[in-house]
Structure formats: structure tokens, C-alpha cells
N, C-alpha and C positions, 0 to 999 in steps of 0.2 A: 538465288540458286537457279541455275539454267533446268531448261524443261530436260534433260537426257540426263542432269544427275538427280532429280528427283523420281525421273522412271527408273534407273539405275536402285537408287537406295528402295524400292516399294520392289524387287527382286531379293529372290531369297541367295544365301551367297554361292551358294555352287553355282546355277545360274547367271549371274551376274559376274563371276568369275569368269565363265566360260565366256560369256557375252564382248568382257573388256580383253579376254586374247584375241580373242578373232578381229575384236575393232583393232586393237594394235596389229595385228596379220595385214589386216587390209592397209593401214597405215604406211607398214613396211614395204605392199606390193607384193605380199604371199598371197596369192588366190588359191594355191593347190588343194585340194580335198574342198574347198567351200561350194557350198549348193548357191550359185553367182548368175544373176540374170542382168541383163539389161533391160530398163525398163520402157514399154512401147512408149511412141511420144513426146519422149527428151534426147538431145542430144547427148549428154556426157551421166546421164543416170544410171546408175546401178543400184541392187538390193541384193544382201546376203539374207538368205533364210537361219536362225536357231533357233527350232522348232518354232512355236507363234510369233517368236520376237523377229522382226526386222530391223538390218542395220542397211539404210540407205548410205547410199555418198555418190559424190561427183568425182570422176577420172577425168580430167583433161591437162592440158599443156602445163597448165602452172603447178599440178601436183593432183594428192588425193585428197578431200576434204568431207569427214564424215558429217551428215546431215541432221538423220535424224536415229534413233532407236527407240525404236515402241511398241507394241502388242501387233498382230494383222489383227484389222477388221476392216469395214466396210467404206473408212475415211484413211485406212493407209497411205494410197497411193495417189491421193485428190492434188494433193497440195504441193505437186510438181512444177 
């Protein structure tokens, strides 16, 4: 089981609902309404904030490829 469906299923499911539209959002290239930063550092990094969870992923030329989804703490944003 990969690490994003095992963070996935330890969410309760409204949560985790809401978590896997916004990754399909982003997938699709909808950013509208999403709290979207880029992150200092990296060239092609992004992170969407919902609420503590973060969905990282890369934008660039060959497409959108989500990274990671996981809790914020203190090692969120190391492993860039």
C-alpha cells in the first residue's frame, strides 16, 4: 500500500472525501477557490492547504503530478 493511501484511509471519510476532490481539482488544473502557494526553494512545487492536511504536487511542462498528502508539522516541507 503506498504512503498517501494509507494516510488516506487513517482520515475520517468526510475529510478524506473532501481531501481526494481537491487532489482531483488539482489534477484537472482547477486552482479556483484553493488556498495555493508555491513553495520557497523548488522550482516547480506547490502545496494546497485543507485545513492541517497538505496536498503537495509538481506543475511543470509534462503535467500535474501530486506528491505527497499528509498532516502539517514540522517535517512537511523538508523533503523537497
Amino acid at each position: 500500500m503506498h504512503r498517501i493511501d494509507k494516510f488516506l484511509a487513517r482520515l475520517d471519510v468526510k475529510l478524506r472525501q473532501k481531501v481526494l476532490d481537491i487532489a482531483e481539482r488539482i489534477k484537472n488544473g482547477d486552482f479556483s477557490g484553493l488556498d495555493m502557494r508555491k513553495l520557497k526553494g523548488s522550482q516547480d512545487v506547490y502545496r494546497v492547504r485543507v485545513g492541517r492536511v497538505r496536498i503537495k504536487f509538481i506543475m511543470d511542462a509534462s503535467g500535474i503530478r501530486v506528491l505527497n498528502i499528509d498532516n502539517r508539522n514540522e517535517n512537511t516541507y523538508r523533503d523537497i
